[in-house]
C-alpha positions as CSV (number, residue, x, y, z in Angstrom):
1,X,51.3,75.2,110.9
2,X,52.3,72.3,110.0
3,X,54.3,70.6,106.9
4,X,51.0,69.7,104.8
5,X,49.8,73.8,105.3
6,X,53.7,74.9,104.9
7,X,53.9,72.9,101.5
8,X,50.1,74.2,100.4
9,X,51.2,77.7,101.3
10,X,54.3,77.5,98.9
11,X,52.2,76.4,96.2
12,X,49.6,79.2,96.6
13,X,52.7,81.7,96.5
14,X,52.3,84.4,93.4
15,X,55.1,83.6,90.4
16,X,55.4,87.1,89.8
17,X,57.6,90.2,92.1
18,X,57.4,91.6,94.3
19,X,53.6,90.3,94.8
20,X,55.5,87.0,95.6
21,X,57.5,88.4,98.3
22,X,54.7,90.1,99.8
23,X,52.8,87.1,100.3
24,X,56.2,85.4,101.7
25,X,56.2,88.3,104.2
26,X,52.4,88.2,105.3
27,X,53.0,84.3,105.8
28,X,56.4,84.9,108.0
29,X,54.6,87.3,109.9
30,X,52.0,84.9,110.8
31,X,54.5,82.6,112.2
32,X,56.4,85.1,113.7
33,X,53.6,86.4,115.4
34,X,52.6,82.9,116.8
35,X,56.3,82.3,118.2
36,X,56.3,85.3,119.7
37,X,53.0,84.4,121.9
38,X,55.2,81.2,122.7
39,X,57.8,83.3,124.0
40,X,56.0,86.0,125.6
41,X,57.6,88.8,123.8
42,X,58.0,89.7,120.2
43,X,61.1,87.8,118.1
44,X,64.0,90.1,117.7
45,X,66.3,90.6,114.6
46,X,69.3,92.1,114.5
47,X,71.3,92.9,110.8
48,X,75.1,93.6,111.1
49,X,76.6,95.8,108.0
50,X,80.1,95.5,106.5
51,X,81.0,97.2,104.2
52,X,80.0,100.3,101.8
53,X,77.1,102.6,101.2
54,X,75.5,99.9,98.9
55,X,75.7,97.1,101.1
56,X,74.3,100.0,103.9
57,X,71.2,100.3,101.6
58,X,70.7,96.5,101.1
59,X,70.5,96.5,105.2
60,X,67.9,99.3,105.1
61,X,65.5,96.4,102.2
62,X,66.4,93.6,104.9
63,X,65.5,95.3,107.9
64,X,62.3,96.9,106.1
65,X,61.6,93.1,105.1
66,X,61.7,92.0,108.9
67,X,60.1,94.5,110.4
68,X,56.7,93.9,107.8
69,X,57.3,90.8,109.1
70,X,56.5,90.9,112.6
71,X,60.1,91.5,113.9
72,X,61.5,93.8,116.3
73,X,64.5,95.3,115.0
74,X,67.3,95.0,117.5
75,X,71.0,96.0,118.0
76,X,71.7,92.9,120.2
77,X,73.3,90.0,118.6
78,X,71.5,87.4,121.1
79,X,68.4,88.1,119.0
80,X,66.1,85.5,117.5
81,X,67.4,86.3,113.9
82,X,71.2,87.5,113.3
83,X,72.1,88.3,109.3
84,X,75.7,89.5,108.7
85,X,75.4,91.6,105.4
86,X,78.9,90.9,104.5
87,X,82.1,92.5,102.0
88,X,84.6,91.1,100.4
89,X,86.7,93.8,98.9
90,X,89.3,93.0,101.3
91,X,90.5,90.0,102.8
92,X,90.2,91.5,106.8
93,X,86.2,92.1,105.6
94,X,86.3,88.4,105.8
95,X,88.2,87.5,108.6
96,X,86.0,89.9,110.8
97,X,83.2,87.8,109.6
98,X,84.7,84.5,110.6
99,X,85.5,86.1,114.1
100,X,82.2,87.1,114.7
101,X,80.6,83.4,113.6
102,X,82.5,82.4,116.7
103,X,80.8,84.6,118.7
104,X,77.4,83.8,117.3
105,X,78.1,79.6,118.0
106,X,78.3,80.3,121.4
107,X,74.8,82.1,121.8
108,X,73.0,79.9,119.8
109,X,74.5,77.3,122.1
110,X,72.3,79.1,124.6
111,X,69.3,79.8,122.1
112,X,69.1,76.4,119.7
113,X,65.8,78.5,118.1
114,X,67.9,81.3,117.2
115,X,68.3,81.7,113.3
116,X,71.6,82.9,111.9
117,X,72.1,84.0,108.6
118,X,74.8,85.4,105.7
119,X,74.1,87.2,102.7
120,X,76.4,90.1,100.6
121,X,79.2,90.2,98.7
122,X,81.3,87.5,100.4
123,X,78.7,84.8,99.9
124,X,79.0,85.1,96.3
125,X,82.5,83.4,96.6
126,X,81.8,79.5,96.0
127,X,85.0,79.2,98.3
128,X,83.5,81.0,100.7
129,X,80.2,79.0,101.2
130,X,82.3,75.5,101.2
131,X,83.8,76.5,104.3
132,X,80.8,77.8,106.0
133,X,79.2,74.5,105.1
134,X,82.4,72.6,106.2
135,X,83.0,74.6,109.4
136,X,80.3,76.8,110.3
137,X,77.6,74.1,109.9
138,X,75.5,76.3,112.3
139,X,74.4,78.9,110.2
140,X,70.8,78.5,108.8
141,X,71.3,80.5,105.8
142,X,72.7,81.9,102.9
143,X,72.2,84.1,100.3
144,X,73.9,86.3,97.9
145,X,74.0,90.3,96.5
146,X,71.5,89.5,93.6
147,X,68.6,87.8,95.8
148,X,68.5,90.0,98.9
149,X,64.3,90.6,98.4
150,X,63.9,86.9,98.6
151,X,64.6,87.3,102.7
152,X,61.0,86.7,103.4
153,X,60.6,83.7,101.2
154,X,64.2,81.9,102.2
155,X,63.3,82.9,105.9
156,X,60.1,81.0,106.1
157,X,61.7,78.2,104.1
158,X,64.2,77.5,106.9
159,X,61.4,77.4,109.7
160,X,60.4,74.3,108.3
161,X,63.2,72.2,106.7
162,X,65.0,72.8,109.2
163,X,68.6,72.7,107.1
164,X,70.9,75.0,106.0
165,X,69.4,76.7,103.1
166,X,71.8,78.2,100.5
167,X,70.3,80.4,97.9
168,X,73.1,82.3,95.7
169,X,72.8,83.3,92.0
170,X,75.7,83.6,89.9
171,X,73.9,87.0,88.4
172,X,70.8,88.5,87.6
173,X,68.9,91.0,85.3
174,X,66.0,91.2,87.4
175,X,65.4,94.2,89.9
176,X,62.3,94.6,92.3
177,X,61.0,97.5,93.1
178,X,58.7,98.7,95.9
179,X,60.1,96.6,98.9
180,X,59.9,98.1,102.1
181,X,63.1,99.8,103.7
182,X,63.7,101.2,107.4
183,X,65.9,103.8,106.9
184,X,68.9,104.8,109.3
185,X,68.1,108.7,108.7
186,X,64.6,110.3,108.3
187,X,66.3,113.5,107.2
188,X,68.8,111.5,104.2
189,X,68.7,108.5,102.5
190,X,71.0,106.5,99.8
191,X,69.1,106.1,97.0
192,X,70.1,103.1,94.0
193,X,70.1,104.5,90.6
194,X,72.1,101.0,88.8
195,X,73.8,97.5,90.4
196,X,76.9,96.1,89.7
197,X,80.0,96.7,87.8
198,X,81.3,96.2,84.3
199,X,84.9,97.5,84.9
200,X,87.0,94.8,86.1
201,X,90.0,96.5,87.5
202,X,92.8,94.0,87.7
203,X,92.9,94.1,91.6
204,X,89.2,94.0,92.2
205,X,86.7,91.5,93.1
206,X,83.0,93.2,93.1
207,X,82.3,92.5,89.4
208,X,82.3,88.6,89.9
209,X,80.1,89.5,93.5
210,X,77.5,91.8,92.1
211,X,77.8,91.2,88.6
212,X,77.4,93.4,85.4
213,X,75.9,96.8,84.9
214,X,72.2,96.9,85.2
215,X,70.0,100.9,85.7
216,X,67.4,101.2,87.2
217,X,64.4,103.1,85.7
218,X,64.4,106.6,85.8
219,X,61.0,106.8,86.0
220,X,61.1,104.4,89.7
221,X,64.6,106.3,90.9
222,X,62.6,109.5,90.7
223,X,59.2,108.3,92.5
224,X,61.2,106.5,95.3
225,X,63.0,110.5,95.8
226,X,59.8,112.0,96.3
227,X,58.5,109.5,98.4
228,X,61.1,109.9,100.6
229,X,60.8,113.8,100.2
230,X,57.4,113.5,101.3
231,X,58.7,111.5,104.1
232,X,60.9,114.2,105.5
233,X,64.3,113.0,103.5
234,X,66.4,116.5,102.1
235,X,69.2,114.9,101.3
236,X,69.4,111.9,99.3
237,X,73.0,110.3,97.7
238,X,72.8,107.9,94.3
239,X,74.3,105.4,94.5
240,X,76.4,102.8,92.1
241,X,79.4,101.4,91.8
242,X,80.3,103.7,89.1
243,X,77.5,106.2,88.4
244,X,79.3,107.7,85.5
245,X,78.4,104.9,83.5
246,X,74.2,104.8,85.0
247,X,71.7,104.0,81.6
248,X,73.8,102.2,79.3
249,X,71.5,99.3,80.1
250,X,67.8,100.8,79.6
251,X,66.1,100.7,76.3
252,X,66.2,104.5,75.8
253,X,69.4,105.5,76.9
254,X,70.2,108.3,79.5
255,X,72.9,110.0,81.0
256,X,73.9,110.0,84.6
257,X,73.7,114.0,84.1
258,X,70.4,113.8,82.3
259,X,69.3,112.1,85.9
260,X,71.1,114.6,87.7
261,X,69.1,117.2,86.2
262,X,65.7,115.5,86.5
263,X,65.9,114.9,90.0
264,X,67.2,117.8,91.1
265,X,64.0,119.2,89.6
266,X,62.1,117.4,92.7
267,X,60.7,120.0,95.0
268,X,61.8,119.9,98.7
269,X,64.7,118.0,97.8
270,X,67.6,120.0,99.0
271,X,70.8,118.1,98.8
272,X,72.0,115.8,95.8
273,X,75.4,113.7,96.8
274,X,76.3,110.7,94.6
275,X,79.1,108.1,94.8
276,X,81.6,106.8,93.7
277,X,82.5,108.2,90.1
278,X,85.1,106.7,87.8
279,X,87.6,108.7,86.1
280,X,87.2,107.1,82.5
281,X,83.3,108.0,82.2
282,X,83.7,112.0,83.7
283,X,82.4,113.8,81.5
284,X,82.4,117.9,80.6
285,X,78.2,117.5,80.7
286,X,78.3,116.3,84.1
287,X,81.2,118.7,85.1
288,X,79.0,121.4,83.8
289,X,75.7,120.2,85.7
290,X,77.5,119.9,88.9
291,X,78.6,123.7,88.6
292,X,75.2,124.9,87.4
293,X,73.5,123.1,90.1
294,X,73.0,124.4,93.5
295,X,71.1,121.5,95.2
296,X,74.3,119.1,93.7
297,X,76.4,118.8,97.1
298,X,80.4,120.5,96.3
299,X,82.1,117.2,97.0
300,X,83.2,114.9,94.5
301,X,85.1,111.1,94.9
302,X,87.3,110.4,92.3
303,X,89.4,107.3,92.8
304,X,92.9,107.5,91.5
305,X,94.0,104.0,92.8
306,X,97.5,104.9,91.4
307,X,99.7,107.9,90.5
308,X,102.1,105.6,88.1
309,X,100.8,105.1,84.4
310,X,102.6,102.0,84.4
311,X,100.7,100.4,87.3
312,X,97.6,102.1,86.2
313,X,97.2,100.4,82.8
314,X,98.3,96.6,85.4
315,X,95.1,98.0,87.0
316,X,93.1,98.2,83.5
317,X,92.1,101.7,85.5
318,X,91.8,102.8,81.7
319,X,93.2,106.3,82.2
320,X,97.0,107.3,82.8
321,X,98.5,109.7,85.5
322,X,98.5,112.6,82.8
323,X,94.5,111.6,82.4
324,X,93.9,111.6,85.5
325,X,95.7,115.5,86.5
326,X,94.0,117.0,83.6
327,X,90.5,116.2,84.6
328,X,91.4,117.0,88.2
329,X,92.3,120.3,87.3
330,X,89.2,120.6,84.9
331,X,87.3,120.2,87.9
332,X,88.8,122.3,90.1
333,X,89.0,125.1,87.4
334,X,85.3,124.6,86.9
335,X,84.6,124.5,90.3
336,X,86.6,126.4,92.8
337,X,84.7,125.3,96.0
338,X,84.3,121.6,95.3
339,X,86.0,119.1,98.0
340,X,88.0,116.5,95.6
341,X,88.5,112.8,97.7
342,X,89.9,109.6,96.3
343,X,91.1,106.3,96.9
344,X,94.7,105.3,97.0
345,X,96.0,101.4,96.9
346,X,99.4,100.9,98.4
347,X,101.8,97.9,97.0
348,X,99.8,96.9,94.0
349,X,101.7,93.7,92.3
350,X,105.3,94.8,90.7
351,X,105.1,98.4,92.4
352,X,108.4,100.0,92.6
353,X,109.6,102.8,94.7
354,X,109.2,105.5,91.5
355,X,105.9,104.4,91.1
356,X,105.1,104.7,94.7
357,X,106.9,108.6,94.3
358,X,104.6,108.9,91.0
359,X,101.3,108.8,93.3
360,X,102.8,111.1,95.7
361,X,103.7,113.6,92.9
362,X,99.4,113.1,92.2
363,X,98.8,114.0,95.7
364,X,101.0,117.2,96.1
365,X,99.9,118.2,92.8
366,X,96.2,117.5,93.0
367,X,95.7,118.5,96.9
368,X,92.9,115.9,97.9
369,X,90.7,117.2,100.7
370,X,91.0,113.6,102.2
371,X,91.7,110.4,101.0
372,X,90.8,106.5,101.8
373,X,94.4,104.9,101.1
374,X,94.7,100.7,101.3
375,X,97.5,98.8,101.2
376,X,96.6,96.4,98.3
377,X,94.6,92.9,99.4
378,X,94.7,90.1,97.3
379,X,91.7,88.7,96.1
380,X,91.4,84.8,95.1
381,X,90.1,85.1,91.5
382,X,91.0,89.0,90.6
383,X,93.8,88.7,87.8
384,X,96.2,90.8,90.3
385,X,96.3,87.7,92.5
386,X,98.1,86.0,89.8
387,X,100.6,88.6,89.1
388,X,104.1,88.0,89.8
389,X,105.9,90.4,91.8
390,X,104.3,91.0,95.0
391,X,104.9,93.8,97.3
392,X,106.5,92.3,100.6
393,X,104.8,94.2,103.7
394,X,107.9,94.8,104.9
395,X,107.8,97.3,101.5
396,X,104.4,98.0,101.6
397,X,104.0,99.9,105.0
398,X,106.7,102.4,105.2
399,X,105.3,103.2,101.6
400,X,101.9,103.6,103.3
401,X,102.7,105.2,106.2
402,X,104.4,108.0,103.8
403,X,101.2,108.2,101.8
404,X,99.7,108.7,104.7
405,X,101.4,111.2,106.6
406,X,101.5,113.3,103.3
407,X,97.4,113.0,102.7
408,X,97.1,114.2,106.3
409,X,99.0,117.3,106.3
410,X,97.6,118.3,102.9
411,X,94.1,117.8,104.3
412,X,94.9,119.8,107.3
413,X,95.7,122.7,105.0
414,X,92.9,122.1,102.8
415,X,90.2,122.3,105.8
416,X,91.8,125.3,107.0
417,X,91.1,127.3,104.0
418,X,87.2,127.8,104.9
419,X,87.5,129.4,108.4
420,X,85.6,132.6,108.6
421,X,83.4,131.7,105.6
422,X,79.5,131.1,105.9
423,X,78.1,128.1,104.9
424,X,74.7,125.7,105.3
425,X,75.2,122.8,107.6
426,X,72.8,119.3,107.6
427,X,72.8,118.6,111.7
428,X,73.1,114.7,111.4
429,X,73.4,114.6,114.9
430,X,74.5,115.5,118.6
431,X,78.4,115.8,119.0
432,X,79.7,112.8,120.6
433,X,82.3,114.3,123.1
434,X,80.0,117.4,124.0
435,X,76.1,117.6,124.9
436,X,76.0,121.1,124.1
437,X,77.2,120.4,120.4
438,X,76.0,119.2,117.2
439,X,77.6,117.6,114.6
440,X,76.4,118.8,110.6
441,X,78.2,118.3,107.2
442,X,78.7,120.5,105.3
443,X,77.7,120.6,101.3
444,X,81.7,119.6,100.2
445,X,81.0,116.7,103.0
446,X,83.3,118.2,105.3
447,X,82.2,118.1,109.3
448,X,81.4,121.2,112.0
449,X,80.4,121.2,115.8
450,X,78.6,123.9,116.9
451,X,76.4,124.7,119.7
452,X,72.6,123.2,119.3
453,X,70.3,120.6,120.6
454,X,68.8,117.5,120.0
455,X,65.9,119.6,117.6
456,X,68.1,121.0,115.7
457,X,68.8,117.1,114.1
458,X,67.6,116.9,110.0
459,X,68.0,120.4,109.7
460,X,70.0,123.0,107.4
461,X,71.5,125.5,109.5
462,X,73.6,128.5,108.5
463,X,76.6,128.4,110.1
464,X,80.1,130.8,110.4
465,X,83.3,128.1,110.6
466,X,85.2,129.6,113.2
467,X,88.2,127.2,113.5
468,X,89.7,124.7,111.6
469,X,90.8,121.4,113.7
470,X,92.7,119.6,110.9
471,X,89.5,117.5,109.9
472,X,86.4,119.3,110.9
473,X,85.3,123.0,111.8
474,X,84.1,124.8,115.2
475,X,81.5,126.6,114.3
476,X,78.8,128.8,115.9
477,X,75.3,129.2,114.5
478,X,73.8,132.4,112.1
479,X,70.3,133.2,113.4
């Protein structure tokens, strides 16, 4: 093809999605298809995944995009095509990325064809994409968290104007539906129900990287579940980055419980898991559909960032520590059997030792089944990044290295409580230190071994938890 067809092609391209993108991918797969009779084997694309569940499920649209495409999906980074989907929520997410470009200079040394590419959270940082046009001036292209279906499009772009092509909106209203995906699992699947993030806590960066609130349609969240029901999914988990707040944005409005209800009316749909819930939007309707529910997994993350009220309203977390323990023990009045997890920052700007010993007072108190703790990352932009005060790390890590040491033993005890109970197990796979084993989660998200084989993967098993090992179960199976 040369530049005269390439130039008619673009013209003849549809205006309207995702009819647009599918002619994009039928065009990259004819070119794919004609370098790979070059070669003598078929091109090879390998996607890379930092980050969190949402940036997991962007990977899944990318890879379903290549493979339509004509590519072979490969774990190998000396593949024809390289994307890094990248995160920025905390400054080492970065660094890892520059690390790896390294790596990536050196085999394209060895393959000048090969096309690298960025897209995710971290390109939506201006700063960011002046210094990978300034130093990495090898990558091919990049593109942002709002534009990920354009892959096919910006991909067959850079095959012919052979530049660096840098695609990266500052926000969007627009979502397409009905792009292909290649999922990880063929038993579970994440599952978008809304984008973005109107919250703007103080320390935070993902509102200015995948901008405001948007829902999806009810109506297309509960076809894409029974599709992947018909595909063989029982498990799916909704995701946003606060689902609390899901359908503020649609012209009739609907509650994240309202949804909650209507899909766990889908038939053959087993398991409902969703993530991550804000405190501030947790409401009793929601509380009370998780309980009547059985399909609605017994695990529930509620970040609590902070245990101080003071460094909580720095945050703009919108809730205080008393706020916070009152709806935790709501819950766990409501229901008894629910695994509670959160997220814990370490050496927010201006902490002080009694608002360190505040958070630990929410941990004894509250008795997390586990919990992600940080030490706090500035990020360029975020309001916290101006604040005065900050934590040295000579401060900071004793302080996190009590947190924890506390979380840890509390979990322990926590896990322990199950043993001798029955319960229903998803086998997600074989157990990595033992061939006679499999490894299944549990409904409050909580992992058992027990003896099985490689058929036993994608299915619910009863199981009888034998033993508690601080973090997981032995268990043995209930014919």
């Amino acid at each position: 093809m040369d530049r005269t067809e390439y130039l008619q092609r673009l013209e003849a391209a549809p205006s309207l999605e995702p009819d647009r993108q599918e002619y994009f991918m039928d065009q990259l797969k004819t070119l794919v298809l004609q370098k790979s009779r070059e070669l003598g084997r078929p091109m090879t694309a390998c996607i890379q995944t930092f980050g969190c569940q949402m940036n997991a499920k962007d990977s899944e649209k990318l890879l379903g995009i290549l493979e339509q495409a004509g590519f072979k999906a490969s774990e190998d980074e000396a593949s024809d095509f390289v994307l890094y989907n990248t995160c920025t929520v905390r400054d080492n997410a970065n660094q890892r990325v520059y690390g790896r470009l390294g790596y990536l200079n050196n085999l394209k040394k060895k393959n000048p064809n090969m096309i690298i590419a960025l897209c995710g959270c971290m390109m939506q940082e201006p700063t960011v994409v002046e210094k990978i046009k300034k130093s990495y001036r090898f990558v091919d292209l990049i593109f942002g968290t709002h534009n990920i279906f354009k892959l096919a499009e910006l991909l067959f772009t850079r095959y012919f104007e052979k530049q660096m092509i840098i695609d990266v909106w500052d926000g969007t209203d627009k979502i397409v539906e009905n792009l292909p995906a290649e999922r990880k699992y063929s038993f579970k699947s994440g599952v978008n129900i809304m984008y973005g993030c109107n919250n703007f806590c103080s320390y935070c960066i993902v509102p200015y990287v995948r901008g405001r609130e948007r829902s999806r349609n009810p109506e297309d969240i509960i076809k894409e579940i029974e599709a992947l029901v018909a595909d063989g999914v029982v498990e799916v988990m909704l995701l946003g980055q606060n689902v609390n707040s899901y359908g503020k944005t649609l012209e009739t409005p609907m509650t994240f419980a309202e949804l909650l209800k209507r899909v766990a009316k889908i038939e053959g749909l087993e398991r409902i898991r969703f993530m991550t819930s804000h405190p501030k939007d947790l409401s009793d309707e929601l509380i009370a559909v998780m309980r009547d529910c059985p399909k609605i997994c017994r695990h529930l993350h509620l970040p609590l960032q902070s245990g101080s009220s003071r460094i909580l309203k720095q945050m703009n977390r919108v809730y205080n520590k008393e706020q916070y323990l009152a709806l935790a023990k709501k819950i766990q009045t409501e229901i008894p059997d629910l695994s509670l997890t959160t997220d814990i920052i370490v050496g927010f700007p201006g902490e002080m030792e009694e608002d360190f010993e505040e958070t630990l007072d929410v941990v004894r108190k509250v008795r997390f089944d586990s919990a992600f703790t940080f030490i706090y990352s500035k990020r360029t932009g975020t309001p916290a990044a101006a604040m005065e005060n900050q934590v040295p790390e000579e401060v900071v890590k004793p302080r996190f290295d009590r947190l924890l040491k506390e979380v840890q033993k509390i979990s322990a005890e926590r896990c322990s409580k199950d043993v001798g109970k029955t319960m229903t197990a998803l086998v997600e796979g074989m157990d990595d230190h033992d061939p006679s084993m499999v490894t299944g989660r549990l409904s409050n998200n909580i992992m058992v071994h027990f003896p099985g084989d490689a058929s036993d993967i994608g299915t619910l098993l009863t199981v009888r938890l034998l033993e508690s090992r601080g973090f997981y179960y032995i268990g043995e199976r209930i014919s």
